[in-house]
C-alpha positions, 0 to 999 in steps of 0.5 A, a space after each residue: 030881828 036883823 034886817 039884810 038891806 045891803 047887797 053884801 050882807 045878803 051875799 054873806 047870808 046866802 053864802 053862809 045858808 049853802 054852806 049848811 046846805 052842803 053840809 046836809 048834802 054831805 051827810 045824804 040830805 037835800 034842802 031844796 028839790 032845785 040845783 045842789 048847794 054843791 053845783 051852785 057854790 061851784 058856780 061862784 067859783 069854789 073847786 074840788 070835792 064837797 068836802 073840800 068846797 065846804 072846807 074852803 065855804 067854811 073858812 069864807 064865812 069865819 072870816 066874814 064874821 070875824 070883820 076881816 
C-alpha cells in the first residue's frame, strides 16, 4: 500500500483520477453527481474540447510517471 503524503504526489493522483473520469464523461458516464471532471480540469487551466483536454491530461501524466 502507497501512501500520498506529499502535496505533489497528491496533485498527480488527483490529476491522474479526472483523467479517468473524463474518460467516462466522454463515453456518456458521470463519476460524481458534483462539478464534471470536465469543468474542473478547465478550471486548472487546461483548454479545448473533451478530447482535446484529455489528450493534453493525458500526455501530463505519462510524463509525470515517466520522472520527467
Amino acid at each position: 500500500m502507497t501512501i500520498l503524503t506529499q502535496i505533489q504526489q497528491i496533485e498527480n493522483y488527483r490529476l491522474a483520477t479526472l483523467r479517468t473520469a473524463l474518460r467516462l464523461e466522454i463515453r456518456g458516464l458521470r463519476m460524481t453527481s458534483g462539478r464534471t471532471s470536465y469543468a474542473i480540469l478547465k478550471d486548472l487551466g487546461y483548454k479545448g474540447s473533451r478530447q482535446k483536454v484529455l489528450d493534453d491530461v493525458t500526455a501530463d501524466v505519462e510524463s509525470i510517471l515517466a520522472g520527467t
